[in-house]
C-alpha positions as a Markdown table, in Angstrom:
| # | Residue | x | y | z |
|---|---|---|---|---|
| 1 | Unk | -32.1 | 1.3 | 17.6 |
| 2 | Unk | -29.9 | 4.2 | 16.9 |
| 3 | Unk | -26.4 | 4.3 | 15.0 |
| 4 | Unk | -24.9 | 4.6 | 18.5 |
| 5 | Unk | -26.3 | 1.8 | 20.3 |
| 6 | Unk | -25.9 | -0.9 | 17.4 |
| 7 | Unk | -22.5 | -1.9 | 16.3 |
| 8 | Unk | -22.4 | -4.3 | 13.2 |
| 9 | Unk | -19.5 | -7.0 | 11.7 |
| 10 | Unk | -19.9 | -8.2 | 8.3 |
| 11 | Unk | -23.6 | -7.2 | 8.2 |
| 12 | Unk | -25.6 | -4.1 | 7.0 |
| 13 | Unk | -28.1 | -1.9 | 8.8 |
| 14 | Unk | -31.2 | -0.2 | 7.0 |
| 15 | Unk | -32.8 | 2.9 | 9.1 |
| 16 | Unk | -36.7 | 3.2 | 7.9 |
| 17 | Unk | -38.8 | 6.2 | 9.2 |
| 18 | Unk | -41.5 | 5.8 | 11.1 |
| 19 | Unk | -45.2 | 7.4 | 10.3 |
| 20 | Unk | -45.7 | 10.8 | 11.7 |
| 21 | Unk | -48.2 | 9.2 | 14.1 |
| 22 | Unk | -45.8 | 6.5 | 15.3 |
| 23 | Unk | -42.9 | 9.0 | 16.4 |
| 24 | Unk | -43.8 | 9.7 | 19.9 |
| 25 | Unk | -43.4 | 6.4 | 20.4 |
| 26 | Unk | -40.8 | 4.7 | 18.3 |
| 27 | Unk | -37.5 | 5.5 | 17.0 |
| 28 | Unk | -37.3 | 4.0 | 13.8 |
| 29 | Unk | -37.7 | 0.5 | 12.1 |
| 30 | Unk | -34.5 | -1.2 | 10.5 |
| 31 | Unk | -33.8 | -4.1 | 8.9 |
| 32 | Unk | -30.4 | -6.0 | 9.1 |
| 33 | Unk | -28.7 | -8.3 | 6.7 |
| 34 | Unk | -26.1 | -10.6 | 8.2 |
| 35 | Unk | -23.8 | -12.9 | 6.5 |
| 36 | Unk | -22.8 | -16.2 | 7.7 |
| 37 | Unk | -20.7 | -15.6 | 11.5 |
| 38 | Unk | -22.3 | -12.1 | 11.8 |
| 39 | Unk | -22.4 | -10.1 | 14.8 |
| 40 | Unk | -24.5 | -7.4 | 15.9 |
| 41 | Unk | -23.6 | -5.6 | 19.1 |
| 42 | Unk | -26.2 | -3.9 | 21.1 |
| 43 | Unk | -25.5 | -0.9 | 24.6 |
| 44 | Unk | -28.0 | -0.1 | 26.7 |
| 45 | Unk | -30.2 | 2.8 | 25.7 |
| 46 | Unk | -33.5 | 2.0 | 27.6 |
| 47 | Unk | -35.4 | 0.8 | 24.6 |
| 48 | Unk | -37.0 | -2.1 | 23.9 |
| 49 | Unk | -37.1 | -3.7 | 20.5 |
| 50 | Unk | -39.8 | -6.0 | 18.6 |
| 51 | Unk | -38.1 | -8.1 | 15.7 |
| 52 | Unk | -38.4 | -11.1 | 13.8 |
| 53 | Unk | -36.0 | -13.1 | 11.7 |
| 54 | Unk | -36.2 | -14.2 | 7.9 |
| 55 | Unk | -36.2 | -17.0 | 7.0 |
| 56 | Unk | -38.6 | -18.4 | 9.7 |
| 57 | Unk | -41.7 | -18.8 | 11.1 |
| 58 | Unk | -44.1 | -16.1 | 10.3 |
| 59 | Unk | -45.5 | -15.9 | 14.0 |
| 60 | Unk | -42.0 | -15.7 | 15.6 |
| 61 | Unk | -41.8 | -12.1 | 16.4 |
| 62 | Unk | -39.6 | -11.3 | 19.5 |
| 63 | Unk | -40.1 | -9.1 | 22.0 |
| 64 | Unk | -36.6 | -7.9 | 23.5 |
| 65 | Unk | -36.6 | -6.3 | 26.6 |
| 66 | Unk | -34.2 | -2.9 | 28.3 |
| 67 | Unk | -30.3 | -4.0 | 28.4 |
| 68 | Unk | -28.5 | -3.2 | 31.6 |
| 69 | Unk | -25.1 | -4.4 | 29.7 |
| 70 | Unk | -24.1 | -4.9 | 26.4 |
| 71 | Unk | -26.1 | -7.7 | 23.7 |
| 72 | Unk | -24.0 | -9.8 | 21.7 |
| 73 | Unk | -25.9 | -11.8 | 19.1 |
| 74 | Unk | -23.8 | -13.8 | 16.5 |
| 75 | Unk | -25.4 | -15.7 | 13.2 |
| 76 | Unk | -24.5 | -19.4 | 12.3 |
| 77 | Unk | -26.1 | -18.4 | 8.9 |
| 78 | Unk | -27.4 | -15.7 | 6.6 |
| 79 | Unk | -30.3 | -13.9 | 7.9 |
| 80 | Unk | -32.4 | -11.2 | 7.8 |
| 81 | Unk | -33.6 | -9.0 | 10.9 |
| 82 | Unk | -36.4 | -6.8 | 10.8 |
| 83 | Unk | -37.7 | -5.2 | 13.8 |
| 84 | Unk | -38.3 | -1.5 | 14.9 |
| 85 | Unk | -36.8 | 0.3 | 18.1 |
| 86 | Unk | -39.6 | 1.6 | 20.8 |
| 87 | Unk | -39.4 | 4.2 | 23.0 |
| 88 | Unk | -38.6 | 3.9 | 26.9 |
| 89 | Unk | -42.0 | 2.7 | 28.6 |
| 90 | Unk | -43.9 | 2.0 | 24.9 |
| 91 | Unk | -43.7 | -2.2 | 25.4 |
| 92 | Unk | -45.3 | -1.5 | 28.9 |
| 93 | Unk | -48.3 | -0.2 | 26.5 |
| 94 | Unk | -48.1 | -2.7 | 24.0 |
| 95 | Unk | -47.7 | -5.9 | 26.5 |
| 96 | Unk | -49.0 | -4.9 | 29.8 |
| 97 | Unk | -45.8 | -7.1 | 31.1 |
| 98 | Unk | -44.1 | -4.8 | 33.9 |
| 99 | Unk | -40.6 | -3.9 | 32.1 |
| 100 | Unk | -38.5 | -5.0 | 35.1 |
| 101 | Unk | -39.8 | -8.4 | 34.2 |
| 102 | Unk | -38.3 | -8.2 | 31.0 |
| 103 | Unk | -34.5 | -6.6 | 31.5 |
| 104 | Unk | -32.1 | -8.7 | 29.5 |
| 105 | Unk | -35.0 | -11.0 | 27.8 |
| 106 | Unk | -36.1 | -11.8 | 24.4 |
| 107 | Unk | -39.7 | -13.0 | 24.9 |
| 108 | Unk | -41.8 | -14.8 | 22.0 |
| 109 | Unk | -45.0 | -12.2 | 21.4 |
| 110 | Unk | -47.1 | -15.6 | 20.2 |
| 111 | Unk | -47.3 | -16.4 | 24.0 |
| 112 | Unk | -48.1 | -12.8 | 24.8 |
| 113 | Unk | -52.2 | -12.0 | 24.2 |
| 114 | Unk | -51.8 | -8.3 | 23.2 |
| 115 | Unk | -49.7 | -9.2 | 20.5 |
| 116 | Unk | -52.2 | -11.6 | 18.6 |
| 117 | Unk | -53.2 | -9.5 | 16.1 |
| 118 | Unk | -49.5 | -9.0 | 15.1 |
| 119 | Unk | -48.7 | -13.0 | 15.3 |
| 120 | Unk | -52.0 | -13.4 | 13.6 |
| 121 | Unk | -51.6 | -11.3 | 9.9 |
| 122 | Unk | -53.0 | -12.9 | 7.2 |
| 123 | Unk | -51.1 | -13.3 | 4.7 |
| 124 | Unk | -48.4 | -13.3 | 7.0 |
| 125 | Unk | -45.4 | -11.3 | 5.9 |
| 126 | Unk | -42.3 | -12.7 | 3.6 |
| 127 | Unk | -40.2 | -10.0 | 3.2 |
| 128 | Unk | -38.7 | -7.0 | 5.1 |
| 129 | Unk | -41.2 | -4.2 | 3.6 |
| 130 | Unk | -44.1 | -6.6 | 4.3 |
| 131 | Unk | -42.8 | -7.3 | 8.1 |
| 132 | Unk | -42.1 | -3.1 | 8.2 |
| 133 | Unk | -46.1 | -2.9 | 7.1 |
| 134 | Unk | -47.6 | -5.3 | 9.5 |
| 135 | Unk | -45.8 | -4.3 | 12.6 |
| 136 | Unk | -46.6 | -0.3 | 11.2 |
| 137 | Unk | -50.1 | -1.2 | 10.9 |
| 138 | Unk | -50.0 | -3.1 | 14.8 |
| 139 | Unk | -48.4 | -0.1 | 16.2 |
| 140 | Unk | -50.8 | 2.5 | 15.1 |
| 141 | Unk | -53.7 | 0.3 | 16.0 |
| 142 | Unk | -52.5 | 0.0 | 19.8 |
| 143 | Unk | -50.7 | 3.4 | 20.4 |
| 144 | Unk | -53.1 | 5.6 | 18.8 |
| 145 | Unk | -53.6 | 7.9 | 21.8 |
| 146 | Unk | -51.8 | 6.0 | 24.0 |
| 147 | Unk | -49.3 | 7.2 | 26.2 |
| 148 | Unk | -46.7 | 6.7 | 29.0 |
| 149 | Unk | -47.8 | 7.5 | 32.4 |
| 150 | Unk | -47.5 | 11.1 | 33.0 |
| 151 | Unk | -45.3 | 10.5 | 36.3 |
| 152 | Unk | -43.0 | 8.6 | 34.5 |
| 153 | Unk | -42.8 | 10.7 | 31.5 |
| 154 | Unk | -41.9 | 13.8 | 33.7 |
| 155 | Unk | -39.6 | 11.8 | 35.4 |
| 156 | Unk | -37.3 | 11.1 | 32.8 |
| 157 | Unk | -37.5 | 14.1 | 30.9 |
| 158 | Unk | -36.2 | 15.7 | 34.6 |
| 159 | Unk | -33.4 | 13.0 | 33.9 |
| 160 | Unk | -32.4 | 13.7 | 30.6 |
| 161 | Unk | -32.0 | 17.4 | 30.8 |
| 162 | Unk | -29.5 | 16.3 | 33.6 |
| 163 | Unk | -28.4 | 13.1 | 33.8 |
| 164 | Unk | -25.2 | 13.7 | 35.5 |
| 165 | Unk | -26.4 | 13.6 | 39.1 |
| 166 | Unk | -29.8 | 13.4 | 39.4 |
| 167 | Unk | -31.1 | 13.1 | 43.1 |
| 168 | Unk | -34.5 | 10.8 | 43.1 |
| 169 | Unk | -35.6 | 12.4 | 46.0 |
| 170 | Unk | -35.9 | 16.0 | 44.3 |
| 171 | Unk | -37.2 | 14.3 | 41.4 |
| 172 | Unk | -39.9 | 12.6 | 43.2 |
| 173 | Unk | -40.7 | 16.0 | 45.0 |
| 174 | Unk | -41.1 | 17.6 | 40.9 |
| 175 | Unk | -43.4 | 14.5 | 40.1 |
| 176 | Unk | -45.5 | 15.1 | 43.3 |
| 177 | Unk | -44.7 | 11.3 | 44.4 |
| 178 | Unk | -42.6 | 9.7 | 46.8 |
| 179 | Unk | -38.9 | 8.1 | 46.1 |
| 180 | Unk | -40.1 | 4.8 | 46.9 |
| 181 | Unk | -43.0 | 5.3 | 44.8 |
| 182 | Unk | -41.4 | 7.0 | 41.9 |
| 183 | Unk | -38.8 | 4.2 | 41.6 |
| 184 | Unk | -41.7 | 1.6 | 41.5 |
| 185 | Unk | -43.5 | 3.3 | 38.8 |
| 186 | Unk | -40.0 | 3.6 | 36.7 |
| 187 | Unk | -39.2 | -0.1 | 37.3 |
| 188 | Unk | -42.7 | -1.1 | 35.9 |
| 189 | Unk | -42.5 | 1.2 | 33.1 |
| 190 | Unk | -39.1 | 1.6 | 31.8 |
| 191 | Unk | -37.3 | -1.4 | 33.4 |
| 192 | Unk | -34.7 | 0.2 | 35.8 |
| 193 | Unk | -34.5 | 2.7 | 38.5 |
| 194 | Unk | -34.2 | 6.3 | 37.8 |
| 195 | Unk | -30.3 | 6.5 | 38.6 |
| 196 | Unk | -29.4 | 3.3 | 36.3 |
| 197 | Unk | -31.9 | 5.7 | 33.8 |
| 198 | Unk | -29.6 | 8.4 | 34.2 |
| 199 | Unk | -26.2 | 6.1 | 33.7 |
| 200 | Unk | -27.6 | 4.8 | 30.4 |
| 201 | Unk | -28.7 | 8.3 | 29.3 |
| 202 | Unk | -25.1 | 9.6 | 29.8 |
| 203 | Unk | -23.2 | 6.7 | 28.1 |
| 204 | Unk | -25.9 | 7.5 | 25.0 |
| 205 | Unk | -25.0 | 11.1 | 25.4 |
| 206 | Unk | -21.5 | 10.5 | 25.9 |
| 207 | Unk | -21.5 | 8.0 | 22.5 |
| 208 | Unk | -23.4 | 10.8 | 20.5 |
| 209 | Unk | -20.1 | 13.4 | 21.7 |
| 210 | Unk | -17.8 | 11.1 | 20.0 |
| 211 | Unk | -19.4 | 10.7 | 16.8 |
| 212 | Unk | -20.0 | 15.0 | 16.8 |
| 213 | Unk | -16.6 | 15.4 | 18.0 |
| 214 | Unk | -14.3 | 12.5 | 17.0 |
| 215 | Unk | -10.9 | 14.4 | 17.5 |
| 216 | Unk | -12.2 | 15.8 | 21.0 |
| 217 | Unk | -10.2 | 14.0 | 23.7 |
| 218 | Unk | -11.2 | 11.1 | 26.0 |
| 219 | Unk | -10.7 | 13.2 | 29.2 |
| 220 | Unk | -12.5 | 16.3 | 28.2 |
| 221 | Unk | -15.6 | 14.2 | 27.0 |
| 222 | Unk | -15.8 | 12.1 | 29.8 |
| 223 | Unk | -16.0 | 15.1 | 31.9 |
| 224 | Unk | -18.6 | 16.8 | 29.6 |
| 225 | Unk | -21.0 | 13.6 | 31.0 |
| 226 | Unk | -19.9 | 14.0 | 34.4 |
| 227 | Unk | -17.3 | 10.6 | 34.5 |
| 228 | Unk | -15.1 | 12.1 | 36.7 |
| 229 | Unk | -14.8 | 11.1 | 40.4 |
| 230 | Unk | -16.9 | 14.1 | 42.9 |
| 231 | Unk | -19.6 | 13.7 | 40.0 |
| 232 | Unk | -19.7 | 9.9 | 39.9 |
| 233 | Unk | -19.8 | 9.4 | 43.7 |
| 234 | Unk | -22.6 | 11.3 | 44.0 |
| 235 | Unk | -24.6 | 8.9 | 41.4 |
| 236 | Unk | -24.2 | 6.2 | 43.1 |
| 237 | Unk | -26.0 | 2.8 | 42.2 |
| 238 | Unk | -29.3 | 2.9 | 41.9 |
């Protein structure tokens, strides 16, 4: 998670660097301490998270899957959440589940095979720096030289230099693939088409403007990020 796609009330959030080796592929653990009625707000940023909650059963990691609209999660008691923040297309790796599957979803990893040795560590973790050190040690285990299909990769690096209109079809044509095709492989790998893609890259982009920039006005930011009506027709839904 990053500062601008986590909003906290009456809880604290912890940022912990990942290993060098870990940070083409995640963004950074955290841990979160929420008091009694707590709630932790989460936008869409493309990422997908793996967490677990203290106190509670050692094996009940959680595998939470891409948002296409904002995550409300409130707390009937004190608890501690400790998870880290993965890259677009890096649970694909990790879970072989197609990421489409998972939009919107919090899925328990015990019922997931490639997560056993995670569910599995003995002794099994009690405290955040012991949950940080398992799921560290899991990461590097199943990423080292992994990577996200090179299609897809392209693809939304093509969409985040210029998220505010991208045309699939020219993309597709970069990528040496088809539309049809290209949207597919996007859908299994990130969880969304490439034009929702480019929406949730904006709205980050856009968030990231405000905190630079907090005096800047509404209007002139919005058109920075191409919210204005020619450049938002052409985006279309996608």
């Amino acid at each position: 998670m990053s500062i601008t796609s986590t909003l906290v009330h009456r809880a604290d959030i912890r940022f912990h660097e990942a290993a060098d080796v870990l940070r083409p592929y995640v963004g950074c653990f955290w841990v979160i301490t929420a008091e009694r009625d707590a709630a932790i707000r989460i936008v869409p940023d493309a990422s997908t998270a793996i967490s677990i909650e203290l106190p509670g059963r050692p094996s009940a990691w959680r595998l939470r899957g891409p948002l296409m609209r904002p995550d409300e999660r409130r707390f009937t008691s004190a608890t501690t959440l400790i998870g880290v923040r993965l890259r677009p297309g890096v649970a694909f790796i990790l879970s072989g589940i197609a990421a489409d599957g998972t939009v919107g979803r919090r899925l328990e990893v015990r019922t997931i095979a490639a997560f056993r040795e995670l569910v599995e560590e003995d002794p099994a973790p009690q405290t955040p720096a012991q949950c940080i050190d398992a799921l560290q040690r899991f990461l590097i285990g199943r990423l080292r030289n992994a990577s996200v299909n090179s299609v897809v990769a392209q693809a939304l690096h093509e969409i985040e230099r210029n998220p505010t209109c991208p045309r699939v079809g020219d993309i597709a044509a970069r990528c040496h693939v088809s539309p049809r095709h290209l949207n597919r492989l996007i859908g299994t790998w990130v969880g969304y088409g490439p034009k929702r893609f480019a929406r949730v890259v904006r709205f980050q982009t856009t968030l990231e403007q405000i905190k630079r920039s907090p005096t800047q006005s509404g209007a002139a930011l919005a058109s920075e990020a191409g919210y204005f009506e020619g450049r938002a027709h052409c985006c279309g839904a996608g």
